[in-house]
C-alpha positions as CSV (number, residue, x, y, z in Angstrom):
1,X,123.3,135.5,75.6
2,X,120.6,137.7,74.3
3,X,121.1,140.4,71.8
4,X,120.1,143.9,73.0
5,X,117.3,143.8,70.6
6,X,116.1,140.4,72.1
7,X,116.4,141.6,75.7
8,X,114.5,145.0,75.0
9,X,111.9,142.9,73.0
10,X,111.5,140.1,75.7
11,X,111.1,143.1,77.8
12,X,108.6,144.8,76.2
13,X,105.7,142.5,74.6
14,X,103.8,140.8,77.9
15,X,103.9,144.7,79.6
16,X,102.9,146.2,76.2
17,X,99.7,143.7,76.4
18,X,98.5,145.0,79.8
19,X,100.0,148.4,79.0
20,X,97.4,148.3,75.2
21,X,94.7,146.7,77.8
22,X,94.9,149.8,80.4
23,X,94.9,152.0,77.5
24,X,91.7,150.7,76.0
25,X,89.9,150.9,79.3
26,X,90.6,154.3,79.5
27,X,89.3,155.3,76.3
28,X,86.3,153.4,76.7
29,X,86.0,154.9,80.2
30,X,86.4,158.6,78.2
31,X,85.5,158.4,74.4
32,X,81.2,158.6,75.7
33,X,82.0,162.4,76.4
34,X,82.9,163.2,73.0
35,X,80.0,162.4,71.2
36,X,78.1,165.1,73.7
37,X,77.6,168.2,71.2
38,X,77.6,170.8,73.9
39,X,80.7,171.6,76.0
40,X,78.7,172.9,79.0
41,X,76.3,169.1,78.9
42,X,80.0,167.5,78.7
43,X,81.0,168.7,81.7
44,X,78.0,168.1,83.2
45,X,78.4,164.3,82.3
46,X,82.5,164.2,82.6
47,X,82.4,165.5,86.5
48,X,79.2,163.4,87.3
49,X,81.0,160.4,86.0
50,X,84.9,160.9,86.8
51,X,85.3,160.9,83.2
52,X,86.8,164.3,82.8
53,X,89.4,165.0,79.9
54,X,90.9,168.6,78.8
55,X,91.3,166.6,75.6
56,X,87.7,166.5,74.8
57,X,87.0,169.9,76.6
58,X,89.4,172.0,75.2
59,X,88.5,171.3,71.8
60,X,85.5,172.8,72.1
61,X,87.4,175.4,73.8
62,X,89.8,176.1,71.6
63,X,87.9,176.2,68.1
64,X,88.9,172.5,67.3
65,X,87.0,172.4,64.5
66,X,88.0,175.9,63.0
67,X,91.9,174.9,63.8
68,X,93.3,178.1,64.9
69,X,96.9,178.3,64.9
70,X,98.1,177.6,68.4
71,X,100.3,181.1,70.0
72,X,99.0,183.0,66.8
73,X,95.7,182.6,66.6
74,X,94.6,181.0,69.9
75,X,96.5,182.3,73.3
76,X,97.6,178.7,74.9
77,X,99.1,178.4,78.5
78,X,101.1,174.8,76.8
79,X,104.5,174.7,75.9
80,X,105.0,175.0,72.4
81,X,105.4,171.2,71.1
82,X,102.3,170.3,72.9
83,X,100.8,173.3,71.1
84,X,101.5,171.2,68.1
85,X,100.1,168.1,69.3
86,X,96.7,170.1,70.2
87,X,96.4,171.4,66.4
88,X,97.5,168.6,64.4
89,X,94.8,166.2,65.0
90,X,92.2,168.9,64.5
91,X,93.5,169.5,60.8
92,X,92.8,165.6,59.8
93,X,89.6,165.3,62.2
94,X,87.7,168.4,63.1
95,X,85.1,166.9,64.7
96,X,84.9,166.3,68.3
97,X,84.8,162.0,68.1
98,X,87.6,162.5,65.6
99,X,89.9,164.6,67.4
100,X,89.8,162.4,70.3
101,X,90.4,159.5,69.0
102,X,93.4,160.8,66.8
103,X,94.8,162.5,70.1
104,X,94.3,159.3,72.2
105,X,96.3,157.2,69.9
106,X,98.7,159.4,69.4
107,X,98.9,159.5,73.4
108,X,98.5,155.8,73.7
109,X,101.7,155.3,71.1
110,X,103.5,157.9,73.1
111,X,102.9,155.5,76.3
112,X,103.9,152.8,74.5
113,X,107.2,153.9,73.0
114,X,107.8,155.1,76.5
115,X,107.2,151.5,77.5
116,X,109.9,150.6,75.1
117,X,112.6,152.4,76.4
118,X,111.9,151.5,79.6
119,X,112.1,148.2,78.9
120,X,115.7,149.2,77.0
121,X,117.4,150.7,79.9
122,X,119.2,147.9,82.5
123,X,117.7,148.2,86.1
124,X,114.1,149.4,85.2
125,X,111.0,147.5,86.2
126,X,108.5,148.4,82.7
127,X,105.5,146.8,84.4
128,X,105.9,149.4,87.5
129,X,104.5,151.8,84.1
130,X,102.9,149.0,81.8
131,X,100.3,148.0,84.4
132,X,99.7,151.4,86.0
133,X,96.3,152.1,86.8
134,X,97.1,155.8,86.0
135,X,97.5,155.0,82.3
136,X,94.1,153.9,82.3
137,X,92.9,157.4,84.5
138,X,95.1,160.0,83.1
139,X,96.0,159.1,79.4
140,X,93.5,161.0,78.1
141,X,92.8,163.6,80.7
142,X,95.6,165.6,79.0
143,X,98.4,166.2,76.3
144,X,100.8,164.6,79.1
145,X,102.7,161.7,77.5
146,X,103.2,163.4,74.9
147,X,106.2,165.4,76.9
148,X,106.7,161.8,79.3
149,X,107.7,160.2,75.9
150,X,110.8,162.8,74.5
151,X,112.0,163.2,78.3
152,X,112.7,159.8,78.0
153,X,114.3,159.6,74.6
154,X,116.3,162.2,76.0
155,X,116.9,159.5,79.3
156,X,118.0,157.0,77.4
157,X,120.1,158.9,74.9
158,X,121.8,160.6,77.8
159,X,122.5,157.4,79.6
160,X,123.7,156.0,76.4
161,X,126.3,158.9,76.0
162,X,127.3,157.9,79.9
163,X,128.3,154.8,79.2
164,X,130.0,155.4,76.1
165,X,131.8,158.1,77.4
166,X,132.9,156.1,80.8
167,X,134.5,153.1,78.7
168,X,136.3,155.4,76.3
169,X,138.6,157.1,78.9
170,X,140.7,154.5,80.2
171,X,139.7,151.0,78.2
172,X,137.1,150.3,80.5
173,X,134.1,151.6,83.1
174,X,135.0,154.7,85.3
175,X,136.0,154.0,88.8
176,X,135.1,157.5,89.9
177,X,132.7,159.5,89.6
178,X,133.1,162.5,87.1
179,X,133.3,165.7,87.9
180,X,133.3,169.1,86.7
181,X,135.8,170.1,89.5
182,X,139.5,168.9,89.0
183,X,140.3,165.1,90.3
184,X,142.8,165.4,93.0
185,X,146.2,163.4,92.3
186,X,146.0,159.8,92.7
């Protein structure tokens, strides 16, 4: 019998492969825009060619390369941790190319990890994600998978805390469900 370990690694390495490959076609598909200087002849380009990404565009937008504080110094409609994840990559790579390619890595590991857990968690199907072609059309359109990846740390630690609690109550798996109303008498 394989190890948990095993089985999440058995699991994960041929859908990583198409997952990486999906990912690379998408930033080949969008990394031509950011090497357009002006933000009005990149969306020009972007629409004509399906190629949009707020990414790209809202660096510009934003004063990427003077990295104003996001909710201090720049007004941003994001939740706050994807705040973050807009100004960090600006600090290390100001520049337009840069800031992409730092935010689409950071996006593409986000995928990836996601992958991961996926492939963890007993009754999922990590190709359905691995060889979406949304990863390849939507990666980089926005900050996105950078919330897809905590909601499902947050999956797999909850369902990880289900089963814990369900074997812990009576030696072995609940036979009913739980809930927050009182059980009546058996």
């Amino acid at each position: 019998m394989m190890s948990q370990r095993a089985f999440s690694w058995a699991r994960f390495r041929f859908p990583a492969t198409v997952c990486a490959l999906l990912l690379a076609l998408g930033f080949a598909r969008l990394a031509p825009g950011a090497r357009i200087e002006s933000a009005r002849e990149y969306r020009i380009w972007s629409f004509g060619a399906l190629a949009y990404s707020d990414v790209i565009a809202l660096h510009d937008d934003r004063g990427g390369g003077r990295h104003p504080i996001p909710y201090l110094e720049d007004r941003i409609e994001y939740p706050v941790l994807l705040g973050i994840h807009m100004y960090w990559p600006s600090l290390l790579a100001p520049d337009r190319p840069g800031y992409f390619l730092l935010s689409y890595l950071a996006l593409s590991l986000c995928a990836l990890g996601t992958l991961w857990l996926l492939g963890g968690i007993d009754g999922t199907r990590p190709w359905a994600f691995a060889a979406s072609p949304a990863l390849t059309l939507y990666a980089g359109l926005n900050w996105d998978l950078f919330a897809i990846f905590p909601m499902m740390l947050g999956i797999k630690w909850w369902l990880s805390q289900r089963r814990s609690s369900s074997g812990s109550r009576r030696g072995g798996p609940s036979r009913r469900p739980r809930s927050p109303l009182p059980s009546p008498p058996s």
